[in-house]
C-alpha positions as CSV (number, residue, x, y, z in Angstrom):
1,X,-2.1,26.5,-6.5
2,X,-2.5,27.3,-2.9
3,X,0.4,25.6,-2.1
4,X,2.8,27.1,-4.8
5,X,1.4,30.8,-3.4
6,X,2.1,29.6,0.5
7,X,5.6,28.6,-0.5
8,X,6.1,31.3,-2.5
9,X,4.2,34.0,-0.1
10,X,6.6,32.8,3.1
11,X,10.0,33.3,1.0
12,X,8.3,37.0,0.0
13,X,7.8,37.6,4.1
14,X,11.4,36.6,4.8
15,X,12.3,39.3,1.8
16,X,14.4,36.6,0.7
17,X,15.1,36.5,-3.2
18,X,15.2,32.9,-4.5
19,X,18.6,32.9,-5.2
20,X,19.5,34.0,-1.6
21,X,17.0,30.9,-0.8
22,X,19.1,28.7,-3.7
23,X,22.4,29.6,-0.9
24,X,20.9,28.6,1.7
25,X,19.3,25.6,0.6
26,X,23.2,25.0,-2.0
27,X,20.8,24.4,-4.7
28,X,20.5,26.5,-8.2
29,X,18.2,29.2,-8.2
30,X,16.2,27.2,-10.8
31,X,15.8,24.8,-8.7
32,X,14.5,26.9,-5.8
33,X,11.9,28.3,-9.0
34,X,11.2,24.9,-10.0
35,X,10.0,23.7,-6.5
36,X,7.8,27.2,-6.4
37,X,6.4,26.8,-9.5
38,X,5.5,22.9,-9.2
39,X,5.0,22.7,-5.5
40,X,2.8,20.1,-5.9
41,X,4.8,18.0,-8.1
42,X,8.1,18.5,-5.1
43,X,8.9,15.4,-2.9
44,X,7.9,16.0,1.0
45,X,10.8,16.2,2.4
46,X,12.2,18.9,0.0
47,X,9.1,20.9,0.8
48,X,9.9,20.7,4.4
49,X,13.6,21.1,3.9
50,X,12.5,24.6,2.2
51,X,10.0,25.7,4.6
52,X,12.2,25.0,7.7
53,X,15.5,26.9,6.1
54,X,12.8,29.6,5.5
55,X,12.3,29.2,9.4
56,X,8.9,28.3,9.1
57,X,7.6,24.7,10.4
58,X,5.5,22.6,7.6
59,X,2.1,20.7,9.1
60,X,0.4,17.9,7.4
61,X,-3.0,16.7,9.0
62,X,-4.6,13.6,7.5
63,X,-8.6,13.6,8.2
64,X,-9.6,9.9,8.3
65,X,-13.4,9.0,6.6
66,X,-14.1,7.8,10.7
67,X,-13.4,11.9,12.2
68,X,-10.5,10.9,13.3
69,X,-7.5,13.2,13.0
70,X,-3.5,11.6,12.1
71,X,-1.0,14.4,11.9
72,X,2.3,13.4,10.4
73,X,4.3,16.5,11.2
């Protein structure tokens, strides 16, 4: 849920519509509504695709069980 509202909240910031998003990203404005809506469900690199075109910059931290920190982007 947190996700689907981050994704959904940076498109808002760019005032962006989806289907000006869709264009940019040449996918269907479904599409762009699908990967919203089931952000969690969306392959990595399509979420990355969407927040770069959206000129933002997707971070993903792992916290190992031992403190220790791996980030992946």
């Amino acid at each position: 849920m947190v996700l689907q509202h981050a994704i959904s909240r940076l498109r808002y910031e760019q005032n962006l519509t989806q289907e000006e998003v869709a264009r940019k990203l040449q996918l269907s404005q479904s599409v762009v509504g699908k990967i919203e809506r089931n952000a969690m469900d969306v392959k990595l690199t399509d979420l990355v695709r969407y927040v770069n075109t959206l000129g933002g910059k997707l971070s993903l931290q792992v916290d190992l069980p031992s403190g220790k920190k791996i980030f992946k982007f």
